[in-house]
N, C-alpha and C positions, 0 to 999 in steps of 0.2 A: 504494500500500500504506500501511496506517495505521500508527500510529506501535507501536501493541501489537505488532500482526501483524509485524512488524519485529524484536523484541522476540523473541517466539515462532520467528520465521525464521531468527536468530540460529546458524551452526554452532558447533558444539563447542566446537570450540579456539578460537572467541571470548568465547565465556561462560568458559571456564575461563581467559582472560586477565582477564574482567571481576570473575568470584569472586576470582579469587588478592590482590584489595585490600580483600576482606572480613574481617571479624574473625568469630568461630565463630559466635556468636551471628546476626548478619544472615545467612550461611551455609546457618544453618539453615531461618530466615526465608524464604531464595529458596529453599530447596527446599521449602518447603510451597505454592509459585504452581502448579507443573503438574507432570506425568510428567515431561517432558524437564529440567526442571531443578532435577527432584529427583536425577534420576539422575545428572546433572553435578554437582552439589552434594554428592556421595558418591564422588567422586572421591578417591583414597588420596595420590596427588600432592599436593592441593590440602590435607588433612587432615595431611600430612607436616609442611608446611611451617607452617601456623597448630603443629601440635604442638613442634617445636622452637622458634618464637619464642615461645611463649605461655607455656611453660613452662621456658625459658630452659637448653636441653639443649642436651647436646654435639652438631654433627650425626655425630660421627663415631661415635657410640655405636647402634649398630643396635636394630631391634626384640626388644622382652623376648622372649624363646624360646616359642615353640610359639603367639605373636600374631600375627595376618597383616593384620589391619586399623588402620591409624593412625586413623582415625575411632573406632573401640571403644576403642580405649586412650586416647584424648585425653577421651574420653566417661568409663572409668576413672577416670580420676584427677580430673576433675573433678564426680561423681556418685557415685562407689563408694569413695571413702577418707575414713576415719573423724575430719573437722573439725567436725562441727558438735554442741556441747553437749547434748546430749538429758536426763540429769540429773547433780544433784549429792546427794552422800549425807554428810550429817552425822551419822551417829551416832555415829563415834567423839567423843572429849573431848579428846583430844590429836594431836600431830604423825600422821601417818598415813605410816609407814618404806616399805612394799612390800606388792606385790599381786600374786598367780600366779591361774593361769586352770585349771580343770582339763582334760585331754585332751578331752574329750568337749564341751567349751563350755558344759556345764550350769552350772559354779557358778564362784566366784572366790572367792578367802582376801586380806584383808587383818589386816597384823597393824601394830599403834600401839604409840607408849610409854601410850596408858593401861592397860596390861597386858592390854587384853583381844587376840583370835584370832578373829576373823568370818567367817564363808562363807556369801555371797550366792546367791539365783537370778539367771541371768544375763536371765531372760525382763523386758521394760520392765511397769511400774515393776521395776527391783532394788529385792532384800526380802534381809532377813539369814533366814538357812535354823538356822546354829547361829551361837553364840555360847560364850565361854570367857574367862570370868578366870582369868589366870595369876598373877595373884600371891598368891593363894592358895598358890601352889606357892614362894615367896620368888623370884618372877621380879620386875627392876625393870622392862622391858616386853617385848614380843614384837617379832622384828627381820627373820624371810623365814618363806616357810613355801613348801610345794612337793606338789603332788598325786601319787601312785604313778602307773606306767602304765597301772593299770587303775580308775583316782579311787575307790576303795575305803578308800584310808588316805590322812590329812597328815600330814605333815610340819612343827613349827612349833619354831624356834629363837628362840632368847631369850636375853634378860644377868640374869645375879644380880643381888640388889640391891647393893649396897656402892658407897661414894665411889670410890675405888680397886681395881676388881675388873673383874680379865678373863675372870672364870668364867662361862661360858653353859649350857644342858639345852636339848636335846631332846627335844620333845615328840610323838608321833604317836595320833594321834585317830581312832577305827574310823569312817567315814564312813557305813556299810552298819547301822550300830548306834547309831544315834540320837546319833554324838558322843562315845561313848564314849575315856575313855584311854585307852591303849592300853599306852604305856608311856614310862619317863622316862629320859635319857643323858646323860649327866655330856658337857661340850662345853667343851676349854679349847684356845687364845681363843675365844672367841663367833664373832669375826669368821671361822670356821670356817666357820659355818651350818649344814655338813651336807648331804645329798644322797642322794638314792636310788641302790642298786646296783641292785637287783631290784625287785623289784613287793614282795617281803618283807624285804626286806636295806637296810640302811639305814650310813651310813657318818660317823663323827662322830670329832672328834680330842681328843688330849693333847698337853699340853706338859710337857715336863723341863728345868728348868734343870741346867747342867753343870759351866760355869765362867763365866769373863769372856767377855761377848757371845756364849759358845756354850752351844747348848741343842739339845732333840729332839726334834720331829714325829710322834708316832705315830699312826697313823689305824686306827680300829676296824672292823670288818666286826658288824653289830648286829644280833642277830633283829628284828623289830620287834612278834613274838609271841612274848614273853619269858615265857609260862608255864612251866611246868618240871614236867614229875613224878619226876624226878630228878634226883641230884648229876653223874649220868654224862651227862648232855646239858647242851653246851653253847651260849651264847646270843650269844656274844662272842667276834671271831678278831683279833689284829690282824694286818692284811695289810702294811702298810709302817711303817718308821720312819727317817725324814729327819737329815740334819746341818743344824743350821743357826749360820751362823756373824753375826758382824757386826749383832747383837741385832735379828738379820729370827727371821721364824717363815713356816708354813706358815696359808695362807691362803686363803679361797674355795673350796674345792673343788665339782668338778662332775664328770659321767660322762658321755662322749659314746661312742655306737657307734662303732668304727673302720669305713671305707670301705673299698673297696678299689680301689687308682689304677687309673683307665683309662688307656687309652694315650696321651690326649693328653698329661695330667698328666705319665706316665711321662716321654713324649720331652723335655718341659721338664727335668722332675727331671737326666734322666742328661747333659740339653744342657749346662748349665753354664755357659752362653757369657752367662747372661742377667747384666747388668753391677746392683750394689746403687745404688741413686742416695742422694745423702745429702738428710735434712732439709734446708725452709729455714732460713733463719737465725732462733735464736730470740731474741726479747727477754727481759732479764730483766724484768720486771714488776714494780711496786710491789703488795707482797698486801694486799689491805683486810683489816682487822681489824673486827670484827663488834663494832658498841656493848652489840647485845642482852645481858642477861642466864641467856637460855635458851640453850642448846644443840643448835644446829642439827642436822638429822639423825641419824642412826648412827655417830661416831665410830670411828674405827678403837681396833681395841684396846689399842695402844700405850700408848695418853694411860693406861690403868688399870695397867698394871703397876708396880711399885714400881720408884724410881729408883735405889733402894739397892744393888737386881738387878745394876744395871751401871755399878758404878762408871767414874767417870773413869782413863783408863790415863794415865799417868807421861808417858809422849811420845806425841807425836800424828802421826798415821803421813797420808798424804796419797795419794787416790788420783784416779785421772783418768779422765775417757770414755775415753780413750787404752787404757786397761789390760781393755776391755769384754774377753769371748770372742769368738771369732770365727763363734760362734753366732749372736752381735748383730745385728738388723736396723734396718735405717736406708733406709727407700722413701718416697718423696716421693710418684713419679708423676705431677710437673707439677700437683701442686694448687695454688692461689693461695689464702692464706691472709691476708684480712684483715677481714671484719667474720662474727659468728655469725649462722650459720645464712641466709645471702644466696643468691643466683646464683653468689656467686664462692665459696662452701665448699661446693660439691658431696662423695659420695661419689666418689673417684676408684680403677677398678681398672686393673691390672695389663691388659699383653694375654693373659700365661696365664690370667689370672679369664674374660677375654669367650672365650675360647677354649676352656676346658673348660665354662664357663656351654653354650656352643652342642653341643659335642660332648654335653652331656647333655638337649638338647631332648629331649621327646617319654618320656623314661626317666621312669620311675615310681622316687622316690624311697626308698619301702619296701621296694622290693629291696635296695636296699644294707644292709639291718640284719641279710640275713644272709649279708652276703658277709663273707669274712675278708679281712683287711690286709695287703698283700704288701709294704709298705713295707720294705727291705733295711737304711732307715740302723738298727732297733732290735733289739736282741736280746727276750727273753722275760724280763719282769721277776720276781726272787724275791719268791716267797713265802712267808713264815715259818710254815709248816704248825705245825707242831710247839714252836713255840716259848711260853715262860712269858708272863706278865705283864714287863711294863719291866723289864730286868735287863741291864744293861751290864757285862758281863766280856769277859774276855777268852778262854775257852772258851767263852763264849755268842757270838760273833761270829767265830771260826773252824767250829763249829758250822754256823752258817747259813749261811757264806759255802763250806763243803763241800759242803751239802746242796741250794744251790738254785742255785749256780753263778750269784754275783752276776754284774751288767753289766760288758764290758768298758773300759778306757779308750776304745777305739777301737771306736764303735759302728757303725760301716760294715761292717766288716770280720769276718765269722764265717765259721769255717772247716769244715772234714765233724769237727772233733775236738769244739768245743763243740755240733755237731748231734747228735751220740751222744749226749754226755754229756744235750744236754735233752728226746730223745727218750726215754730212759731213766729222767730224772728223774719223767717226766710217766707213764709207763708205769707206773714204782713208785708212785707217789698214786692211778691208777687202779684199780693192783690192791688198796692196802689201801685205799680207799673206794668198793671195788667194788658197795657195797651203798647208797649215798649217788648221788643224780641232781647235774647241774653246774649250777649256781645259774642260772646264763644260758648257750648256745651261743656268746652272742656274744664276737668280741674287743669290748674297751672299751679307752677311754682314761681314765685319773685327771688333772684340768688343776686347775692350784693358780694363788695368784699366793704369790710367794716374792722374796726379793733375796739380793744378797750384798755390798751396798757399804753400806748401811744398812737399816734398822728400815722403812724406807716400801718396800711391796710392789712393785717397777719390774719382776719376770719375771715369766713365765710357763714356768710348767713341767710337762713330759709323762710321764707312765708308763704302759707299754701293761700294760694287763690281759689274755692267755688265760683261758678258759674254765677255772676250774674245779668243786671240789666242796667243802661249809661239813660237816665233820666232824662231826655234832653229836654221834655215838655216842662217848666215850672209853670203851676198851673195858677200859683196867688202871688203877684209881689205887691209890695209895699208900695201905698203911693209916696209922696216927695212930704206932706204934710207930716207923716208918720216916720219916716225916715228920719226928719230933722226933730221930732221929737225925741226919738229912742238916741239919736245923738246926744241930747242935751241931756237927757236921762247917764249916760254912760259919761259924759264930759263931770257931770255932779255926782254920779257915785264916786264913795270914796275908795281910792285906789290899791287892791291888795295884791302886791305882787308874792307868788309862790316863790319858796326857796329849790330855785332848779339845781345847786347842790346836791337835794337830797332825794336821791335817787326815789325811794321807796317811797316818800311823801307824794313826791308829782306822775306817778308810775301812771293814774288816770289818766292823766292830760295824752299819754303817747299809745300806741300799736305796741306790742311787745312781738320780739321775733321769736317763732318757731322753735328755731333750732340754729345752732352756731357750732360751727368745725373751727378750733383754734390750729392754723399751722408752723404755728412759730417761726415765722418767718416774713418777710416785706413781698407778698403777692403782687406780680406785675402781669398777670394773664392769665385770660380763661376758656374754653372753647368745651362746647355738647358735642356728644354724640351725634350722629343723624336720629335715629331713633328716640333721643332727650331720656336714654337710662347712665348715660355716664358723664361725668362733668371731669376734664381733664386741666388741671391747675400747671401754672407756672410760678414756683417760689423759690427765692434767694430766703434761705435759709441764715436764721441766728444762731451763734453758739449755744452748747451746750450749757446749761445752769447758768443763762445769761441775768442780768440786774437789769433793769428798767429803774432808774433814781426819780426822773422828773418825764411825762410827756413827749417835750420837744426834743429831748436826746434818746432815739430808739438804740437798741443795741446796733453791732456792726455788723455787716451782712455778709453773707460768704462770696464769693468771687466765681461761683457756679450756682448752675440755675435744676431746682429739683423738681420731677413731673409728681403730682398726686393725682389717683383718679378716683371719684367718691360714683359710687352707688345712689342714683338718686332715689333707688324703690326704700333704701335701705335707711339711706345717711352715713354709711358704714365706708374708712375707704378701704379698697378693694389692690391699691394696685399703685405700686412709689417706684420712680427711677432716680436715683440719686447720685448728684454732681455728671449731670447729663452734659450738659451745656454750657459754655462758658458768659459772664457777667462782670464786669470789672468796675464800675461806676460805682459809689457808695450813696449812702441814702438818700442827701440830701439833693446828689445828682442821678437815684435812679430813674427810669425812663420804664417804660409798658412794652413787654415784648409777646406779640400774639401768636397761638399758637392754632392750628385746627385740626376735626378731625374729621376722617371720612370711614367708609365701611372698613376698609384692610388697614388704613393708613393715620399715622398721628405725625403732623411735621411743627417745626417750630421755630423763629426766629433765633439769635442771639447775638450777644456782643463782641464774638471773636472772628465777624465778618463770615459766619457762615450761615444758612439755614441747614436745619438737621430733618432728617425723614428717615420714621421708625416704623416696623410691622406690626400691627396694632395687637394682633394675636400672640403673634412667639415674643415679640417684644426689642426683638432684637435690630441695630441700626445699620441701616441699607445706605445710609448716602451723606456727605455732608456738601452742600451746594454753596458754591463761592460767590463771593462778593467782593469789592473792594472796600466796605465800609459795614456799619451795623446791618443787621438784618432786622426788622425791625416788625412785620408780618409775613404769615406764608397763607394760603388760602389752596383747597381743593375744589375742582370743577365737581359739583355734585352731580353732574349728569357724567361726568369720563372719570374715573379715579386715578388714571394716567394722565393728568392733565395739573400741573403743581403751578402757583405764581408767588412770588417770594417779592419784595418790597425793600428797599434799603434804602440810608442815609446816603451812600452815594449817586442819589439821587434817579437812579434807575431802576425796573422791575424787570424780573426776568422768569420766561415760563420755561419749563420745565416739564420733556414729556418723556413718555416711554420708548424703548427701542422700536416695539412695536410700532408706535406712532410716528415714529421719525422715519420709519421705513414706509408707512400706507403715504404719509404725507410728501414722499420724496425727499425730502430735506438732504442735500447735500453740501460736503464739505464740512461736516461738525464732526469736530474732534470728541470722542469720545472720554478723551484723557480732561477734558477740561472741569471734571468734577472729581474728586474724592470720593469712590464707590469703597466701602467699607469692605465688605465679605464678599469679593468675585473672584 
């Protein structure tokens, strides 16, 4: 017998001894010689194991859910995610802050400090569709901007001009009407942004100072078709208003659909038995100080408030990680934490993450947008139906606190008394807005970032939204004769102001939140799941047994940036990558770095001039995408998962697609080498 023929005589289990010391590539090679070893060459064993050494995964991490072939997924990740450079778009003149995609994958909004607001075709070449200077409108530049559900309206947030100014507007632009404005909303702090409730409802904030270090949060409910043919219709509700202590404010906000837990969730939730593991140990860090004279990124809003606001107090009070709530989470999960973005800074989840990840194979996610939230730890949060403009009394906040049957201290626990009572409450809104539809069916969640030990944002925090109805009809006002009486009435009472100091005294007056995730750390980004079950954080982490003395001195931040991903069915989190990404700015020059997520994919700016893109499932990092300057957002096409656009302070955006796509699209002459592919 010849030496081929040998070759070709070859059984099975020898050839898959003789494959298993190929690498993917030759692999593929021998299965192009014949039938027989093509078919051995597509072997899942043999595909298994090139896919965990190749791409440096856990093997204990099983296949992504509803995958059955290690060969298509190794093929995945190495052909269908979005590293390779396809173009770069300069038309902006300045830093380039953030970039949103709209639902449908047609278009994308970048918004710059040159004031202008751009929305691209997503089709290659990208083309700007509209365009918008804002400072026409006394905007210093445009900071996030965000599509409706139905990419019909944007959404575009902005900062005033002024050296010292934390005042922002909101802007929303008829998308279906050649770009038209739509309408403008007063936005204080900026670092607010703003967020869509509905497809017409839009949600923006205020702030109230009070006293020393304390102030108030009120968040608007906004038509965002603020026409009017009347004084009796109105355009403006506010739904909550916050304490905030310890010269933090409310910050970031977003809207995510509540889920509703399945049972595996459930048996974890009610098990209890599951132990908190602590962080590693952190270093404190030397913070590099930035020579530049420009001003990196999006600052947080703090640096613009006047200093004067909060004076220094007399004695200086000392507080400790020690004194967290017991809310606080602290999960490690056996990550190894030491160079960005390596083999050794995987995503690392929880066994409840792979556990309900599987229990939801096969489940179409759009179900759950209209399931309701059976979660027990929350009550039904108040809503100030009825209530004026900002007016802090003390009959205005027994008032509301009658009428909407604030949250209790203890939010586990409700009883058949307050189930009357909010069954009743919701019955009575039904019937006098019997004539009004409910804005959305859905529950929702409000998610802020917030603190309470200093000014730099380290929580996160939850209030569940119920369905309701936006009153526009007022069916009695006051005439002018009555008006100027209840003035004179209020000008002649005698004047008692509450002591906003004390917390538990004026707890009426405000909304109390949900639930608060402490991450001990200066939070600069946040991004949902598609589906609204996973909230994936971005935090520069504080040392370990850090001191907080006074407010305005947060501790020192670390010089890498750590992923948390909390469980929204849960609150629980599920899933930490630690010292991912690099940060090097300290507090009072940290800057907002966005991150998002798609079905396979979580990518995310940072400040060592790269964006990073990770596999959402095994966890492990696929790319890191070059820049010359900050990265500063990254955004996924929700209609193409191979379709990535990254945002930088060098003033450029650059998309990013798949090999696959750079081969349908033709694209020629792109270097391949021009990215940092991690595991090829």
């Amino acid at each position: 017998m010849e030496k081929k023929e040998m070759w070709y005589a070859l059984p099975d289990s020898l050839l898959v001894q003789v494959f298993s010391h190929l690498n993917a590539f030759s692999l593929v090679q021998a299965g192009a010689v014949c039938q027989s070893w093509h078919r051995v060459s597509c072997d899942e064993l043999l595909w298994k194991k090139l896919f965990y050494r190749d791409w440096k995964i856990d093997p204990n991490i099983p296949i992504a859910p509803g995958k059955t072939s290690w060969k298509s997924e190794y093929k995945r990740l190495k052909h269908h995610t979005p590293v390779l450079e396809s173009e770069v778009l300069t038309d902006h003149t300045h830093q380039v802050l953030h970039v949103s995609f709209s639902h449908n994958g047609d278009m994308f909004a970048s918004c710059s400090k040159d004031g202008y607001v751009k929305v691209w075709n997503t089709t290659f070449p990208a083309s700007v569709r509209y365009s918008s200077d804002m400072k026409m409108y006394s905007w210093n530049y445009t900071q996030f901007s965000q599509f409706n559900e139905s990419d019909t309206l944007l959404l575009v947030s902005g900062v005033h001009f002024g050296a010292h100014t934390a005042s922002g507007e909101i802007a929303v632009f008829n998308l279906s009407d050649c770009f038209t404005l739509q309408c403008r909303v007063l936005n204080k702090p900026y670092d607010i942004f703003g967020t869509w409730y509905t497809d017409d409802y839009l949600l923006a904030g205020r702030l109230h100072f009070l006293g020393h270090f304390i102030s108030c949060s009120a968040l608007w409910l906004n038509k965002a078709w603020q026409e009017s043919d009347s004084e009796k219709k109105q355009i403006v509700k506010r739904l909550f208003k916050f304490y905030n202590k310890s010269a933090s404010s409310i910050r970031t906000i977003m809207i995510a659909n509540c889920l509703q837990s399945d049972e595996s969730s459930a048996e974890e939730s009610n098990g209890g038995n599951k132990p908190i593991l602590e962080y590693g140990q952190r270093e404190s860090s030397t913070l590099h100080q930035l020579s530049e004279q420009l001003v990196k990124g999006n600052p947080v809003s703090h640096n613009a408030l006047s200093t004067s606001q909060w004076p220094v107090p007399n004695s200086r009070r000392r507080q400790r990680s020690t004194e967290s709530s017991s809310m606080d989470v602290k999960v490690d999960f056996n990550a190894e934490c030491q160079e960005a973005c390596t083999v050794n800074s995987p995503i690392r989840y929880s066994l409840e993450y792979r556990r309900v990840e599987s229990a939801r194979e096969g489940v179409d996610s759009d179900e759950n947008d209209d399931n309701n939230s059976t979660n027990p730890d929350f009550e039904d949060p108040p809503l100030p139906w009825d209530e004026d403009w900002f007016e802090l009394s003390e009959e205005d906040g027994s008032e509301v606190s009658n009428k909407i049957n604030g949250s209790s201290e203890n939010f586990r626990d409700n009883d058949a008394e307050s189930e009357k009572e909010e069954k009743e409450t919701v019955d009575s809104i039904e019937e006098d807005l019997s004539g009004e539809k409910l804005l959305d069916p859905r529950e929702k969640y409000l998610i802020f970032t917030t603190g309470s030990l200093t000014y730099t944002p380290h929580q996160i925090g939850f209030k569940r939204i119920k369905p309701f109805k936006f009153a526009e009809q007022v069916t009695e006002t006051a005439t002018l004769s009555q008006r100027i009486q209840e003035r004179r009435e209020k000008r002649n009472a005698p004047s008692v102001s509450p002591n906003w100091q004390d917390e538990h005294a004026i707890a009426d007056h405000f909304d109390k939140v949900d639930h608060i995730i402490d991450l001990h750390g200066h939070i600069i980004g946040m991004g949902l799941s598609p589906d609204h079950r996973y909230l994936y954080v971005n935090s520069r982490p504080w040392p370990q047994n850090y001191v907080i003395e006074q407010p305005l001195f947060p501790p020192p931040i670390a010089q890498e940036i750590d992923i948390h991903v909390i469980d929204l069915v849960t609150l629980k989190e599920v899933g930490t990558m630690l010292r991912s990404h690099k940060a090097y700015t300290p507090n009072d020059e940290c800057f907002f770095i966005f991150l998002d997520v798609s079905q396979q994919y979580v990518a995310s700016g940072a400040e060592d001039k790269h964006g990073y893109l990770w596999d959402r499932h095994y966890g492990n990092c696929l790319a890191k995408l070059p820049h010359t300057d900050v990265v500063n957002s990254v955004a996924f096409n929700p209609a193409d998962n191979e379709m990535l656009v990254t945002a930088s302070d060098d003033y450029t955006m650059k998309i990013w697609r798949s090999k696959s796509r750079i081969q349908h699209l033709n694209i020629q002459n792109k270097d391949e080498n021009s990215i940092s592919e991690i595991n090829t």
